[in-house]
N, C-alpha and C positions, 0 to 999 in steps of 0.2 A: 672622672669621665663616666658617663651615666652609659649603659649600655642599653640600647635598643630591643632587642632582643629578649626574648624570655629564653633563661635556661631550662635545659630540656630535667626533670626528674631522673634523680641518679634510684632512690628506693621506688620499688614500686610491688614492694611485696604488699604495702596497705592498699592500694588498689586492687589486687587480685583477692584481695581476701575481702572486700565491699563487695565484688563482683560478684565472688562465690558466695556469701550471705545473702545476696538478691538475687539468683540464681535460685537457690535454695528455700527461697521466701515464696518464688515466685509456683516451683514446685509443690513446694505443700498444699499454697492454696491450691492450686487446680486439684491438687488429689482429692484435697477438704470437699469443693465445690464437686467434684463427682462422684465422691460417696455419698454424701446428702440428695445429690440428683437420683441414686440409683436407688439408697435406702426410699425418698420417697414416691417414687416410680413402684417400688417392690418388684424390681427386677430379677432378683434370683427367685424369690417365691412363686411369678409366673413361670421362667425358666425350669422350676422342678415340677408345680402342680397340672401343669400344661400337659406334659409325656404321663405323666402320674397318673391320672382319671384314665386313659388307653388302656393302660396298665392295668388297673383296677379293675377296669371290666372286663380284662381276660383272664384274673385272677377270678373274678366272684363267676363269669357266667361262661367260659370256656370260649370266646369267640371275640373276634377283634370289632362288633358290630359298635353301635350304640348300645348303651343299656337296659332301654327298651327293649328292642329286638332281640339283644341278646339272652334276657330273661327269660321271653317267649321260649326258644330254643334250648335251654338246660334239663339236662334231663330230669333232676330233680323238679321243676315245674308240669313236668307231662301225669298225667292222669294214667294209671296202671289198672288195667283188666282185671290182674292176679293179685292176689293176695295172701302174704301165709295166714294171717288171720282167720278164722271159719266165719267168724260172724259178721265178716262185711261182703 
């Protein structure tokens, strides 16, 4: 007698372990594919250099301006009356 019917799978522990292989497959690439997106973007080198120059030029000229500006204003850039010098 021929049975009609498909029997149902009794193991089906190689199924879940296909699933989780392609699960895992499907994972990495996307990591792959968004490191490569970000490395060639330069993501994090904007991310750092972007706050970085702000920063720079309240280290070099004391003031949160542009560089320009800030320049102008240091006091090391200002023209001094006095001098201990005698001969200037």
């Amino acid at each position: 007698m021929m049975k009609t019917m498909a029997q149902p799978l009794r193991n089906r522990r190689g199924q879940f372990l296909i699933e989780t292989v392609l699960m895992m497959m499907i994972t990495i690439g996307l990591f792959v594919f968004g490191m490569g997106k970000l490395r060639d973007e330069k993501f994090l080198s904007k991310l750092i250099s972007g706050p970085w120059e702000k920063v720079a030029v309240m280290i070099e000229t004391g003031t949160w301006e542009t560089r320009a500006a800030g320049v102008t204003k240091h006091p090391n850039t200002l023209s001094r009356g006095i001098s201990l010098d005698p001969r200037q």
